[in-house]
C-alpha positions in Angstrom: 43.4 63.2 11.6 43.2 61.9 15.1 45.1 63.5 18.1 49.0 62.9 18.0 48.9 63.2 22.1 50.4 59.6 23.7 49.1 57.7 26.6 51.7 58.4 29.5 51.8 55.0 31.4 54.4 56.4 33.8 51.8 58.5 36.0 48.9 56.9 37.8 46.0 58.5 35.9 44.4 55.1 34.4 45.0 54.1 30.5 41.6 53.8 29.7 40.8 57.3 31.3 43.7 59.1 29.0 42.3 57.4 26.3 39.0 58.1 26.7 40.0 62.4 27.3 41.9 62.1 23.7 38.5 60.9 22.0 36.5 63.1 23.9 39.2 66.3 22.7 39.0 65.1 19.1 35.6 65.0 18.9 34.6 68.9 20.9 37.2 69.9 18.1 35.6 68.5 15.2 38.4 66.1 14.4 35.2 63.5 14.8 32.1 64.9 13.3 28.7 64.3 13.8 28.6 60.6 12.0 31.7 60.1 11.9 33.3 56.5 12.4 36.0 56.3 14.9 38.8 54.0 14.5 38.6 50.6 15.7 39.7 48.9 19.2 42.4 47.0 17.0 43.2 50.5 15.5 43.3 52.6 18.5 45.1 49.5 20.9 47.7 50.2 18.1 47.8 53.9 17.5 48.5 54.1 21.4 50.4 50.9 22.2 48.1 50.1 24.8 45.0 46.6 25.2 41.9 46.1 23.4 40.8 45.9 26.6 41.7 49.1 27.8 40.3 50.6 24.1 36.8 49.0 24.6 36.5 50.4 28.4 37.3 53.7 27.2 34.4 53.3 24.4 32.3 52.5 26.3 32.2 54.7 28.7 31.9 57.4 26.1 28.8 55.8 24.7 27.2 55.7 28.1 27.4 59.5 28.2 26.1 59.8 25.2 29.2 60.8 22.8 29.3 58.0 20.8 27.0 55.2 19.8 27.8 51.6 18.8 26.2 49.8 15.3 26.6 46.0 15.8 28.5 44.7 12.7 28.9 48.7 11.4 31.6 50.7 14.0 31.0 52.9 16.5 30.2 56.5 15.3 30.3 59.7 16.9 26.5 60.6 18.4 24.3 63.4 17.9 24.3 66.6 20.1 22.3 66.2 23.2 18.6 67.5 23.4 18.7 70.4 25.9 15.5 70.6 27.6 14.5 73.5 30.0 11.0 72.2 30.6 11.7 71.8 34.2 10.7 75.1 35.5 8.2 75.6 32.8 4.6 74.6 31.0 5.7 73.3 26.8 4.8 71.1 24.5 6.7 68.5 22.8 5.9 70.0 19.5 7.1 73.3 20.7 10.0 72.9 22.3 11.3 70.7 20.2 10.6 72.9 17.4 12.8 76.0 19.2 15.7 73.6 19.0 15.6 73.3 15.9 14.4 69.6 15.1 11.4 67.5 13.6 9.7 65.9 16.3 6.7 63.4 15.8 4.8 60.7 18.0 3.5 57.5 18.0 0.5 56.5 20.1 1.4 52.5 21.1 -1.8 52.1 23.5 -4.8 54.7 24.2 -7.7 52.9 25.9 -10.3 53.0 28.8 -8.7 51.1 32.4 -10.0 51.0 36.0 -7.2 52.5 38.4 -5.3 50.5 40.0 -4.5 51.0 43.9 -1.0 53.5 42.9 -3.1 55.4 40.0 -6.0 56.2 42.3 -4.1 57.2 45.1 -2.2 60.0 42.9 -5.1 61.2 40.6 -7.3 61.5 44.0 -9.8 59.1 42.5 -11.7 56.0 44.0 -9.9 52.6 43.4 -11.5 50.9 40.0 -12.4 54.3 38.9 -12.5 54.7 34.9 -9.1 56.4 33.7 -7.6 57.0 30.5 -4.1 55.5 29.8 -1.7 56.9 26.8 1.1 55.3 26.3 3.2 57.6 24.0 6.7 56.9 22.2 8.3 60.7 21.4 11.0 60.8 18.6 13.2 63.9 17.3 14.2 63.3 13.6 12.5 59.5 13.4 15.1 58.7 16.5 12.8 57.7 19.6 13.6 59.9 22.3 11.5 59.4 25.3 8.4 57.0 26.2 5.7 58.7 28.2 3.0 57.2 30.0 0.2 59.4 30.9 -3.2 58.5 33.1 -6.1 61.1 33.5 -9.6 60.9 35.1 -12.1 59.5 32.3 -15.0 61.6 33.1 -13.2 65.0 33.2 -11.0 64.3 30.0 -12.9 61.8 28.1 -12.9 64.3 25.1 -9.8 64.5 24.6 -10.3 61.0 22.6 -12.0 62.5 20.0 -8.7 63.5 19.1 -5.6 62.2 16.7 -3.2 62.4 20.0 -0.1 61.9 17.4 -1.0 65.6 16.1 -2.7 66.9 19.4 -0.5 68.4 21.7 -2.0 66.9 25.1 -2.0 70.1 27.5 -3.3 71.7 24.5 -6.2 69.9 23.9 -6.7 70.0 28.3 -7.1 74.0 28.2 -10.1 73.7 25.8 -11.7 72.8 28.6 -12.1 74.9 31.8 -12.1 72.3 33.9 -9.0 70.8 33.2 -6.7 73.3 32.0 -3.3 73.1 33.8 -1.9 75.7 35.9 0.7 73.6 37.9 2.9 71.2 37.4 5.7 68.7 40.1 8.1 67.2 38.4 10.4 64.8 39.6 13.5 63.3 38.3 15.5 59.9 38.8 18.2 58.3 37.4 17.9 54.8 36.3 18.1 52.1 33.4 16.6 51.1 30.7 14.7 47.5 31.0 14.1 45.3 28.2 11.3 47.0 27.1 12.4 50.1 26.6 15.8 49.1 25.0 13.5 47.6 22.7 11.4 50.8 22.0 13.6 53.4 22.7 16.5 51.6 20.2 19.5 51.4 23.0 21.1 48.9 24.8 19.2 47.5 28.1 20.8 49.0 31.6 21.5 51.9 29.5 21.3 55.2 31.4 17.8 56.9 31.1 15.8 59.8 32.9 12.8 58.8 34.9 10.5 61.7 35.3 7.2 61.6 37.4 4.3 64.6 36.1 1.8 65.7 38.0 -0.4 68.1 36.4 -2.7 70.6 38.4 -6.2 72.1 37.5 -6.8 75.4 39.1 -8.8 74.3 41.8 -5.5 71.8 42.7 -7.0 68.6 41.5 -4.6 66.3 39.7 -5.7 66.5 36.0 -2.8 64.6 34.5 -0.3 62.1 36.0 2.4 60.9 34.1 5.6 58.7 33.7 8.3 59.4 31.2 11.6 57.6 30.5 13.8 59.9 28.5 17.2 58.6 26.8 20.1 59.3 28.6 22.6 59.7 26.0 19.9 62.2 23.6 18.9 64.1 27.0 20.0 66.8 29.4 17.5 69.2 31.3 18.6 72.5 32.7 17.5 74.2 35.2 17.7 78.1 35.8 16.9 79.6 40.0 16.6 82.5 41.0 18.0 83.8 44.2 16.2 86.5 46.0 18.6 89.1 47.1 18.3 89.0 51.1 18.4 92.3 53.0 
């Protein structure tokens, strides 16, 4: 059964906001289970006396964080637990890490072909402009759910045999350290927030200006050549990455 608690509209903490902290309860206390169908606006703007209005803001605000997600035509249903991903501070596959949490994950390649590098590509891979590069174009998913989209470019001459390879079984860096010459030692990541765009709300199966992680790879050889540069827009309501530091006692 759904929290008893009221909305209080004598105290200045919005309507939506109270709302929204009642859902949030009944769902971290399994009152709303994974799956589950929440009540309706016209069910809720009852149970608490308060606007369909004030219902939907509260909704949605939820779904943008990635607690519930909406079906057109179906309800709005309480969403799965957040992927926690550590890969941050350290070197793992897909396959791999998704595998230590406990889920099925699987790709599909939507482009792998032969380009020239344009001005931006050339100047982070180090290469001449027009130079031959290999683009992947990667969509990730964890239980047939797409995940993340990844778009990865690497020098053609060191890593052309890498496409000798099914790259929806290969792990990527896996197939790089068969080869001395481009194994990875290093990696920079960096991380943005921003929205999804019309194509990936089409790809990734969420609503466009929905929150998503941007991440920017680079990929190091051991002699610091970039191996490996690559773009990846994760989902932001299936996503959170941690990140562990270690302070170094001072004397």
């Amino acid at each position: 059964m759904p929290s008893k608690k009221f909305i209080d509209k004598t105290i200045p903490i919005p309507m939506f906001y109270q709302l929204k902290q009642i859902l949030l309860t009944d769902i971290r206390n399994g009152v709303y289970k994974t799956g589950d169908m929440i009540p309706t606006e016209a069910e809720l703007s009852i149970m608490y006396d308060i606007s369909r209005s004030t219902v939907r803001q509260a909704i949605l605000e939820l779904v943008h964080e990635g607690y519930l997600n909406r079906a057109k035509g179906k309800g709005t249903f309480v969403a799965e637990d957040k992927l926690m991903h550590n890969f941050i501070q350290k070197i793992e596959s897909f396959q791999d890490e998704m595998q230590r949490l406990g889920v099925t994950p699987s790709t599909e390649v939507i482009a792998l072909e032969c380009i020239n590098a344009s001005t931006e590509i050339s100047s982070i891979l180090q290469i001449p402009k027009g130079d031959k590069i290999i683009f992947l174009h990667r969509k990730r998913l964890v239980n047939n759910e797409p995940v993340v989209l990844i778009e990865t470019y690497l020098p053609f001459e060191k890593c052309k045999f890498i496409l000798d390879y099914n790259l929806e079984k290969e792990a990527l860096y896996k197939l790089l350290s068969q080869n001395s010459e481009t194994v990875i030692c290093k990696v920079e990541r960096t991380i943005e927030a921003s929205i999804a765009n019309k194509y990936d709300a089409r790809l990734l199966q969420v609503y466009k200006g929905q929150a998503i992680h941007y991440f920017k790879t680079k990929g190091f050889a051991k002699d610091n050549s970039i191996i490996e540069y690559s773009q990846a827009r994760y989902r932001g309501d299936r996503s959170s990455f941690q990140i562990s530091i270690r302070i170094e006692p001072t004397n």
